[in-house]
LUMROKOL-300126 format. One record per residue (C-alpha): residue in one letter; chain; y, x, z. Coordinates in nm, 2 decimals. Example, Ala and Ser with C-alpha at 12.3 -4.5 7.8 and 13.67 -1.06 7.14 Angstrom:
// LUMROKOL-300126
+--------+--------+--------+--------+--------+
! residu ! chaine !     yy !     xx !     zz !
+--------+--------+--------+--------+--------+
!      A !      A !  -0.45 !   1.23 !   0.78 !
!      S !      A !  -0.11 !   1.37 !   0.71 !
+--------+--------+--------+--------+--------+
***
This chain:
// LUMROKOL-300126
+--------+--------+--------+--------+--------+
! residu ! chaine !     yy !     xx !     zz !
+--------+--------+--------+--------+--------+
!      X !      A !   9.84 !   9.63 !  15.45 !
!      X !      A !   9.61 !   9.43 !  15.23 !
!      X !      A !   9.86 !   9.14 !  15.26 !
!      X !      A !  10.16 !   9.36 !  15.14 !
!      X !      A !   9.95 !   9.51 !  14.86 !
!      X !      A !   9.84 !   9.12 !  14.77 !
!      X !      A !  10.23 !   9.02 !  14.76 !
!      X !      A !  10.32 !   9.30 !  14.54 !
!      X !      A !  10.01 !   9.20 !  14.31 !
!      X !      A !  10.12 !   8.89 !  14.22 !
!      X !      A !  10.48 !   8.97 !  14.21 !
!      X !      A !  10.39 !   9.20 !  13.91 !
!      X !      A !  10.21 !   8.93 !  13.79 !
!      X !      A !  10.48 !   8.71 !  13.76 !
!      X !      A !  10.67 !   8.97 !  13.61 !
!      X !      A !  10.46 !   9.03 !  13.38 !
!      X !      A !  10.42 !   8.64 !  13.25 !
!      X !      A !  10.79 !   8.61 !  13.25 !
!      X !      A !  10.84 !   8.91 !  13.01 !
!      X !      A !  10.56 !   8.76 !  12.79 !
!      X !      A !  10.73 !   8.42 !  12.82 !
!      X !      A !  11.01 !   8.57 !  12.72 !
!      X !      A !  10.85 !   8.80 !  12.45 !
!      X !      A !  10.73 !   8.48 !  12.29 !
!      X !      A !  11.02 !   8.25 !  12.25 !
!      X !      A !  11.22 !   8.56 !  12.06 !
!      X !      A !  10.98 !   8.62 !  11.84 !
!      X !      A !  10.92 !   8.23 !  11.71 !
!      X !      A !  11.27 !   8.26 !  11.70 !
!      X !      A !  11.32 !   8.55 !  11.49 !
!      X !      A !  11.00 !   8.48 !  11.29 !
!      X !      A !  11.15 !   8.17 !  11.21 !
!      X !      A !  11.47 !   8.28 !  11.12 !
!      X !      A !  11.34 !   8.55 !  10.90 !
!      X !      A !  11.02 !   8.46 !  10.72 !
!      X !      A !  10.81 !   8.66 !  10.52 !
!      X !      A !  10.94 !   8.64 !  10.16 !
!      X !      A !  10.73 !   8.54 !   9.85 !
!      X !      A !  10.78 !   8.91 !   9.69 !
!      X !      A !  10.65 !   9.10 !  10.02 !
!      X !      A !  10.33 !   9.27 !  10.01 !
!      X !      A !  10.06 !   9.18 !  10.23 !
!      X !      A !   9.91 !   9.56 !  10.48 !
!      X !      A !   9.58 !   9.46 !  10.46 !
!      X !      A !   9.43 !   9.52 !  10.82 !
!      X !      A !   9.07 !   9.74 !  10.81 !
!      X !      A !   9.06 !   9.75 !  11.19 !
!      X !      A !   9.09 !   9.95 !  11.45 !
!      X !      A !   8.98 !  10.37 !  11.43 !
!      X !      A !   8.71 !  10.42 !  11.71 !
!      X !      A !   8.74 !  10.74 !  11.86 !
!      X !      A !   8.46 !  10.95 !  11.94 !
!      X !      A !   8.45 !  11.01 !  12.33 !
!      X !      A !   8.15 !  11.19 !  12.35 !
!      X !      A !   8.28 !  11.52 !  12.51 !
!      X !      A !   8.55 !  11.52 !  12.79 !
!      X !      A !   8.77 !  11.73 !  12.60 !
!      X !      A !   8.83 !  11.45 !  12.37 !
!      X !      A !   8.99 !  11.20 !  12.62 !
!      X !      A !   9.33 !  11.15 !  12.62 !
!      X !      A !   9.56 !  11.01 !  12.92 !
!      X !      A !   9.89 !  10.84 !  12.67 !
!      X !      A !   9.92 !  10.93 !  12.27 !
!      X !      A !  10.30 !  10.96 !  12.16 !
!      X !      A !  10.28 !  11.09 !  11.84 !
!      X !      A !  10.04 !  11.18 !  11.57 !
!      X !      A !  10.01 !  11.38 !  11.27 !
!      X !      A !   9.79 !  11.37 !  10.97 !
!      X !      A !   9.74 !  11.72 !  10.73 !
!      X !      A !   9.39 !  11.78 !  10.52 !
!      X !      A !   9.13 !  11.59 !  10.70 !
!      X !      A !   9.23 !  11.58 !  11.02 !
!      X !      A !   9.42 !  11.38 !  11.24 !
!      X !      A !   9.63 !  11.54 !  11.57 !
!      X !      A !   9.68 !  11.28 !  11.85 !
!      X !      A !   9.97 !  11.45 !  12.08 !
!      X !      A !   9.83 !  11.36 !  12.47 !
!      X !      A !  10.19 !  11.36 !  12.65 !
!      X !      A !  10.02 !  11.32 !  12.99 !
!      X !      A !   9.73 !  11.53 !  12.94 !
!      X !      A !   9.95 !  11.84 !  12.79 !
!      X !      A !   9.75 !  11.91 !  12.48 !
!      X !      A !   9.69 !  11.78 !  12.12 !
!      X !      A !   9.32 !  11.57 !  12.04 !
!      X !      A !   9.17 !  11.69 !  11.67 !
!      X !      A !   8.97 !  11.42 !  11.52 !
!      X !      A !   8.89 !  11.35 !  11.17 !
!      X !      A !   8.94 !  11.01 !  10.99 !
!      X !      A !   8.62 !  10.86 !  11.09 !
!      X !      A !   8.70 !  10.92 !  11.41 !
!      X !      A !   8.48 !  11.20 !  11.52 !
!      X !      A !   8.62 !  11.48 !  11.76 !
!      X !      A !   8.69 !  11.80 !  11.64 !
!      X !      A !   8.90 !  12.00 !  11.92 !
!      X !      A !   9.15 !  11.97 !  12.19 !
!      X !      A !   9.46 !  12.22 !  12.14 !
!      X !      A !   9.60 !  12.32 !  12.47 !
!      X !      A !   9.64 !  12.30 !  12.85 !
!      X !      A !   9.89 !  12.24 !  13.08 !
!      X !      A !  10.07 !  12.51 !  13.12 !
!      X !      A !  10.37 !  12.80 !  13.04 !
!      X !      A !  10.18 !  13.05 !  12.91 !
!      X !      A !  10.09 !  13.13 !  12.55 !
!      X !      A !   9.88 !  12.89 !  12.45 !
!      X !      A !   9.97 !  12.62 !  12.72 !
!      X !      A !  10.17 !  12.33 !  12.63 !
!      X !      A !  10.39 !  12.12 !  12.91 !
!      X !      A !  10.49 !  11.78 !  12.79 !
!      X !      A !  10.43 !  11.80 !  12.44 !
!      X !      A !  10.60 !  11.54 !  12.18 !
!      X !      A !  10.64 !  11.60 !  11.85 !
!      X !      A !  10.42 !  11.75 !  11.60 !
!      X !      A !  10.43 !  11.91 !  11.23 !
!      X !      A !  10.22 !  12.09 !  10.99 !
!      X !      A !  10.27 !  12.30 !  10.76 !
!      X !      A !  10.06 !  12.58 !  10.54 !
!      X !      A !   9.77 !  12.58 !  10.74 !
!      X !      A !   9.91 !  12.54 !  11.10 !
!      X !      A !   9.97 !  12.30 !  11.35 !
!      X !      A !  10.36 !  12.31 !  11.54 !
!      X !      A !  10.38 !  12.10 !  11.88 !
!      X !      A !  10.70 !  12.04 !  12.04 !
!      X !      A !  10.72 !  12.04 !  12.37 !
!      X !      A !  10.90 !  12.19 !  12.70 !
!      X !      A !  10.76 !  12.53 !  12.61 !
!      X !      A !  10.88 !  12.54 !  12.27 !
!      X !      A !  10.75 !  12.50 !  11.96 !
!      X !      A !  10.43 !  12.64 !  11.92 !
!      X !      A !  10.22 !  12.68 !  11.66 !
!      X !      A !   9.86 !  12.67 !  11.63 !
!      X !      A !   9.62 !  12.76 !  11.33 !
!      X !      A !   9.39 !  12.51 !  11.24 !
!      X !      A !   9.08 !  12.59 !  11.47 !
!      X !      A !   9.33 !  12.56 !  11.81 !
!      X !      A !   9.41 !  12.96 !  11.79 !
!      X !      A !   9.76 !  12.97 !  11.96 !
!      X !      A !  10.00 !  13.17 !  11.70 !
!      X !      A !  10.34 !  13.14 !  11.77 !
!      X !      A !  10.61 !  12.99 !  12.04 !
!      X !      A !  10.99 !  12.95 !  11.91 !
!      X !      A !  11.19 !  12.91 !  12.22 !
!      X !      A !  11.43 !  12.59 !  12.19 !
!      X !      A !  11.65 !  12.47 !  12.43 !
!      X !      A !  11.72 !  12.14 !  12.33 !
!      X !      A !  11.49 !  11.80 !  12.33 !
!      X !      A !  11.38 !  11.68 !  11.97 !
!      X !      A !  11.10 !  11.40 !  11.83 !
!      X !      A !  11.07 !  11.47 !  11.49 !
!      X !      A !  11.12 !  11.83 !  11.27 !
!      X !      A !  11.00 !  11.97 !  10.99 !
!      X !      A !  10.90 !  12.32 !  10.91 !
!      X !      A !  11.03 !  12.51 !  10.59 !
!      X !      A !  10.94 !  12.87 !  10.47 !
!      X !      A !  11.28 !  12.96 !  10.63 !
!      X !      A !  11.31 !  12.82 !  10.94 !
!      X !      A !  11.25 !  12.46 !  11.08 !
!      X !      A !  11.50 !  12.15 !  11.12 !
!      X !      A !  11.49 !  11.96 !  11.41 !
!      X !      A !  11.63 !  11.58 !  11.54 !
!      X !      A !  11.83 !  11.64 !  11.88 !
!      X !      A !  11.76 !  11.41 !  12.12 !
!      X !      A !  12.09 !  11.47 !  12.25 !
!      X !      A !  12.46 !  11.56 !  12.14 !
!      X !      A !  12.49 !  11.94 !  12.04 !
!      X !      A !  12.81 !  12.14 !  12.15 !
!      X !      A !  12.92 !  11.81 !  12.26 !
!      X !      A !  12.91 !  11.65 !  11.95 !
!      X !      A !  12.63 !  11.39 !  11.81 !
!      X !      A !  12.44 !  11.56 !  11.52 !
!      X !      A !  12.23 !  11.42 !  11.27 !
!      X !      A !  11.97 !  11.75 !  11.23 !
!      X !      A !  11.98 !  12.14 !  11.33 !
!      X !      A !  11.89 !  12.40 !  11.14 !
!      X !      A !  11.69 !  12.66 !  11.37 !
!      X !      A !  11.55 !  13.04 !  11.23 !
!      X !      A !  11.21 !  13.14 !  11.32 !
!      X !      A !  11.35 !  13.28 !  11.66 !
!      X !      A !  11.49 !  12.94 !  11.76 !
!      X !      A !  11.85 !  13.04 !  11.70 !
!      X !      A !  12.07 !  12.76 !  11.53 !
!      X !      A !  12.16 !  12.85 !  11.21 !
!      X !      A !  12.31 !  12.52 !  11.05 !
!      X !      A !  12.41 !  12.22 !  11.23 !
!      X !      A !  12.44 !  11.90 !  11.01 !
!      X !      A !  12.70 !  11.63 !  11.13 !
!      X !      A !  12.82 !  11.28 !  10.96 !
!      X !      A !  13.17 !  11.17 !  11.05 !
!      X !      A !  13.06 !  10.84 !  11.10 !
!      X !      A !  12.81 !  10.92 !  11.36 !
!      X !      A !  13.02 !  10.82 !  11.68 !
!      X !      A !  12.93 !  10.89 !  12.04 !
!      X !      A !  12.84 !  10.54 !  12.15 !
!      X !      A !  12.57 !  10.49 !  11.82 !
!      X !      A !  12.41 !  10.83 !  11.89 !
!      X !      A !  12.36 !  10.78 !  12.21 !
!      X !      A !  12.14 !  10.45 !  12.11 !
!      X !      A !  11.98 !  10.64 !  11.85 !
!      X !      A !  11.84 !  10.92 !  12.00 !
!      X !      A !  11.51 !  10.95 !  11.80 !
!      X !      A !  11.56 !  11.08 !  11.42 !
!      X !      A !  11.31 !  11.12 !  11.12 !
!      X !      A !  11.28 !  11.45 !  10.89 !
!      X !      A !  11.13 !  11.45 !  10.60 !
!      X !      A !  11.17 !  11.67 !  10.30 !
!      X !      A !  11.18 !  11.52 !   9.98 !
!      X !      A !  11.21 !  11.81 !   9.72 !
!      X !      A !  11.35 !  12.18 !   9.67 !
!      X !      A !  11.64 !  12.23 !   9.91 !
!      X !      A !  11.64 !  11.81 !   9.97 !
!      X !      A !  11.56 !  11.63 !  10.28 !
!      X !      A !  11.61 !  11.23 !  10.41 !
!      X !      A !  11.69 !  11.21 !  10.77 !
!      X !      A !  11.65 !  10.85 !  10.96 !
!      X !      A !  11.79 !  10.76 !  11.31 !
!      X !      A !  11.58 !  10.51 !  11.47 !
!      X !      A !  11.83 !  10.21 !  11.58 !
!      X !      A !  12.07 !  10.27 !  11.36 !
!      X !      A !  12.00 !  10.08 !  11.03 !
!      X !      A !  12.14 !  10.42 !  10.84 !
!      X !      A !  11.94 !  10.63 !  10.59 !
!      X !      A !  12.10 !  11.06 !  10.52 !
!      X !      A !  12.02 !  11.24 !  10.19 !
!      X !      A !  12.06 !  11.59 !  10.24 !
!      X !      A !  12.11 !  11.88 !   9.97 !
!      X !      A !  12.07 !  12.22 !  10.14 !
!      X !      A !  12.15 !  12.43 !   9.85 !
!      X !      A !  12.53 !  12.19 !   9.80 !
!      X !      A !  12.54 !  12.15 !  10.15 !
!      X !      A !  12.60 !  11.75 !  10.11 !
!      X !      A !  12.53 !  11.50 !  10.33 !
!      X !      A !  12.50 !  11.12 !  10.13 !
!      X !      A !  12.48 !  10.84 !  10.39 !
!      X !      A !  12.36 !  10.53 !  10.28 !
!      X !      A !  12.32 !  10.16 !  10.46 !
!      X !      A !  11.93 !  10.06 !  10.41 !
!      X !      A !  11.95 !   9.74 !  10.24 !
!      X !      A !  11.73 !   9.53 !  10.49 !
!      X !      A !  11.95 !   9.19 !  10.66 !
!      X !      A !  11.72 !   9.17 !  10.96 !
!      X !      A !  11.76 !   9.52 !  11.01 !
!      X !      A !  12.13 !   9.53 !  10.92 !
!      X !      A !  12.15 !   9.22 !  11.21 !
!      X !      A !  11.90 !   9.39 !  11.49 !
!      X !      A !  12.13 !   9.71 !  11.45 !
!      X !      A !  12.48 !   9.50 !  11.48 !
!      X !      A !  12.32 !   9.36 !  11.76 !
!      X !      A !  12.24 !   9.61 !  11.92 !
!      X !      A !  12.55 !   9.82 !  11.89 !
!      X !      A !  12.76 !   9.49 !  12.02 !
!      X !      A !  12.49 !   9.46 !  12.34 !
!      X !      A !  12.43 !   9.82 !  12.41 !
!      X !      A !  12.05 !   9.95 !  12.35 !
!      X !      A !  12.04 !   9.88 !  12.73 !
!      X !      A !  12.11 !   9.56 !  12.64 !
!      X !      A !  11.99 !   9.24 !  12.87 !
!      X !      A !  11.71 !   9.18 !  12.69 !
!      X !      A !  11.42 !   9.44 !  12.76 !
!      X !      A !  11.17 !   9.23 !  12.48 !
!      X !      A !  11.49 !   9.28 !  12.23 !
!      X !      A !  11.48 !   9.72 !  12.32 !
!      X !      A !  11.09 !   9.73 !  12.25 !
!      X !      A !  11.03 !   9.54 !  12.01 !
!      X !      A !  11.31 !   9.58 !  11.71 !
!      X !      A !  11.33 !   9.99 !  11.59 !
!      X !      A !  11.22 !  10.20 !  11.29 !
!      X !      A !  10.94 !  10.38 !  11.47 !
!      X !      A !  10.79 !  10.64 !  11.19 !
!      X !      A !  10.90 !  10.77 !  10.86 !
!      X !      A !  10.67 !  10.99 !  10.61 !
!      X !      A !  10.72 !  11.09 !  10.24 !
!      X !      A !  10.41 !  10.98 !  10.03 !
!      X !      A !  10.39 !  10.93 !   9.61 !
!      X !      A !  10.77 !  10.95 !   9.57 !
!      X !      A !  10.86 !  10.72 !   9.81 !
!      X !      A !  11.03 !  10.69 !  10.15 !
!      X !      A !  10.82 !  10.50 !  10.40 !
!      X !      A !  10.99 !  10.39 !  10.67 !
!      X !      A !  10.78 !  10.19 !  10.97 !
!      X !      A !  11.00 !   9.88 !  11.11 !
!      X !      A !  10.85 !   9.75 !  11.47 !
!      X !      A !  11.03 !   9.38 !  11.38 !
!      X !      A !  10.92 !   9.15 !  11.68 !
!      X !      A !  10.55 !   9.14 !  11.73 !
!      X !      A !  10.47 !   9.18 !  11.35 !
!      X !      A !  10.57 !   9.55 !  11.21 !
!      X !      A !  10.69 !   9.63 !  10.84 !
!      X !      A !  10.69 !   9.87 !  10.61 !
!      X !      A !  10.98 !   9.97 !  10.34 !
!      X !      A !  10.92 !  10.19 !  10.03 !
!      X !      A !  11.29 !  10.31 !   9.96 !
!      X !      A !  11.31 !  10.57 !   9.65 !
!      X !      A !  11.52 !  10.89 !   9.68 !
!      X !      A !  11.82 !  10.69 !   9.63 !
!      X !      A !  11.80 !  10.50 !   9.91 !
!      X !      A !  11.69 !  10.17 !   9.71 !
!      X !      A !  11.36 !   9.92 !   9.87 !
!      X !      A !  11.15 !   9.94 !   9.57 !
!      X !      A !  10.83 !   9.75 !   9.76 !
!      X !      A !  10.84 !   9.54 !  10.07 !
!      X !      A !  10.53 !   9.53 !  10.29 !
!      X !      A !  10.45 !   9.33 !  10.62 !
!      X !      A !  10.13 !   9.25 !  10.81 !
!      X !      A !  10.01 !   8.91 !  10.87 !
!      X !      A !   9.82 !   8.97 !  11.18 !
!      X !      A !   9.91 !   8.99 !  11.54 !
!      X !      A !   9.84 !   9.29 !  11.65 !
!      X !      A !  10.05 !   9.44 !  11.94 !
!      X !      A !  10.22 !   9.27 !  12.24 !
!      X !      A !  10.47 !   9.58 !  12.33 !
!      X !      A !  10.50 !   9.75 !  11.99 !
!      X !      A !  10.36 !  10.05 !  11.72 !
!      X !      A !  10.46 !  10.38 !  11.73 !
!      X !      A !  10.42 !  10.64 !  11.45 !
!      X !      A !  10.18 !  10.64 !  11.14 !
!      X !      A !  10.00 !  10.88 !  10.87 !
!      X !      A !  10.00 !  10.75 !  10.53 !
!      X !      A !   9.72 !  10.93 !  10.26 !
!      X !      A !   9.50 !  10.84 !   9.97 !
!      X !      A !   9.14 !  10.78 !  10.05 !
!      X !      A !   8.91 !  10.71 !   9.75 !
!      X !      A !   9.24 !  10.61 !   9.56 !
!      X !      A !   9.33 !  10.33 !   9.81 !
!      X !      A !   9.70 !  10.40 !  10.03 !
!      X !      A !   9.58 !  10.42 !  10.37 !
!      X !      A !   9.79 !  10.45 !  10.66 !
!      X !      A !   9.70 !  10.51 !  11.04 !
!      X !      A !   9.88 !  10.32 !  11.27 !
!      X !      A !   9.96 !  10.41 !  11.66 !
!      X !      A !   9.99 !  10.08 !  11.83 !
!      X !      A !  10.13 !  10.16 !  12.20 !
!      X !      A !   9.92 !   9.83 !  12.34 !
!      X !      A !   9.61 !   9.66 !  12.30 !
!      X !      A !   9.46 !   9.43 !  12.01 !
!      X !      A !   9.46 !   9.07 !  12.14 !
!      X !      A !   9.12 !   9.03 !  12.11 !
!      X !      A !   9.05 !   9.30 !  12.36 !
!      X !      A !   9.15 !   9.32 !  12.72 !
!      X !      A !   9.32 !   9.69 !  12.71 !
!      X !      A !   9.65 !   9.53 !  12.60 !
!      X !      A !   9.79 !   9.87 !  12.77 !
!      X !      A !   9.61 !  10.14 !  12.56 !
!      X !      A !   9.71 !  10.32 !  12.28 !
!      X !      A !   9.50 !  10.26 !  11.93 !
!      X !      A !   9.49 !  10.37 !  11.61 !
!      X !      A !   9.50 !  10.10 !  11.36 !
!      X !      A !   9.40 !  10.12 !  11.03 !
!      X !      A !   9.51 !   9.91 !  10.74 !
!      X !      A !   9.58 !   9.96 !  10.32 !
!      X !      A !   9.84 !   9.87 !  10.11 !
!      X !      A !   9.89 !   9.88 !   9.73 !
!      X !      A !  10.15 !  10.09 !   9.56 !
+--------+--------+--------+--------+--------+
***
């Protein structure tokens, strides 16, 4: 038994330094290929946000998503079925939810929004919606997976993770029962390309106007509810434009698993005017500023090595006047050992 369990050991090993191996060669040659350009802006890295522990309730078992409204910062624990409070120094507030079907349980959650003065978690429940202090409100019964929506006074529109009525859709438009009211398509949108894009971004950028993102496809939507017109526009990146023709000619279950992890727009969020949209390019990540026409106004990039496997999802807000965004990295600093949990890293730019 112990010999079998030895055998497998360093079998994983292997596999393991081969996918590093691996890892490394496409990202000297990528870096190389694409170097950081003289009018890029340096993300100035603070460190990493130490989380306060101190209570059992505040440990988490995998962070998928977060969520930043007034001072405080929702961590969404897919494994352990609820949502961790903390503020921005790090200190526990409250855990929202337990596994469960009931009201107040959560099963699976994954995507998260706020909106005047409560908390909505997706997840296999629902969407339910909390108050502030974790007092279960609401559940709007939804039969379809999503990552990212947005609540409005009117109703709330969702990503599908999948093709609705057989079709791929860029958004759904759901009323405060759940029932779909609008659904949002682009001719363009084909089958094969939704299938590999199967996480979007909502975000609302004024009265009646919202942006929508797919994550591997190098497309940005503009949305006007009130016209109902949908403007689709390429975002003006090469390496992005590349990594996405790539993809589509490969397959996102392409050969190369370093190629799937590490190459994807992994967060987008509305802040000042401006369209930020979080690029997971090789081992180093990226930020572009686009303004509501679709246009890269600032280009910012980070000049530390950070993750091995990738980042995942970020808050951006002012604190004493400086931009200051909150970055989930989905494996270790290098200078630690726990290259396999998540952390929240912390960094500044300048507008």
């Amino acid at each position: 038994m112990f010999k079998r369990f030895l055998i497998i050991s360093v079998l994983i090993n292997i596999s393991f330094l081969c996918y590093s191996s691996k890892f490394l060669d496409y990202r000297k040659k990528m870096t190389k290929k694409y170097p950081v350009q003289s009018d890029w802006k340096k993300i100035e890295y603070k460190g990493i946000l130490h989380l306060d522990s101190s209570k059992d309730e505040a440990l988490y078992r995998r962070i998928d998503n977060l969520c930043g409204y007034k001072d405080l910062l929702f961590l969404v624990d897919n494994n352990g079925h609820s949502v961790k409070v903390f503020d921005f120094k790090g200190k526990f507030i409250r855990s929202i939810g337990r596994r469960g079907q009931g009201p107040g349980d959560l099963y699976w959650p994954f995507g998260i929004s706020a909106f005047e003065n409560k908390v909505y978690i997706n997840n296999k429940n629902g969407i339910d919606s909390f108050d502030l202090k974790g007092k279960f409100k609401d559940r709007i019964k939804m039969f379809f997976g999503c990552y990212s929506f947005k609540v409005i006074k009117d109703g709330i529109y969702v990503s599908p993770n999948r093709a609705y009525q057989g079709k791929p859709a860029i958004a759904l438009k759901l009323d405060r029962k759940g029932k779909v009211v609008k659904i949002i398509r682009s001719k363009k949108l084909t089958a094969p390309i939704y299938e590999n894009s199967s996480r979007g971004f909502i975000e609302k950028i004024g009265e009646h106007k919202y942006v929508f993102v797919m994550q591997n496809w190098n497309k940005i939507f503009f949305y006007n509810e009130k016209d109902n017109v949908l403007e689709e526009k390429e975002i003006p990146y090469k390496l992005g434009s590349e990594l996405d023709k790539e993809r589509l000619d490969k397959g996102y279950n392409a050969k190369s698993s370093v190629q799937r992890w590490n190459n994807y727009i992994t967060g987008v969020r509305v802040y000042n005017n401006k369209i930020f949209i979080l690029l997971n390019i090789i081992s180093r990540f990226e930020i572009l500023a686009l303004n509501f026409k679709g246009d890269i106004v600032d280009h910012y990039y980070n000049d530390k090595e950070l993750t091995m496997k990738g980042i995942d999802s970020f808050v951006i807000r002012k604190e004493k006047g400086i931009t200051t965004l909150y970055i989930l990295g989905i494996s270790g600093d290098k200078e630690s050992d726990d290259y396999l949990e998540p952390m929240i890293y912390k960094a500044t730019i300048k507008d």
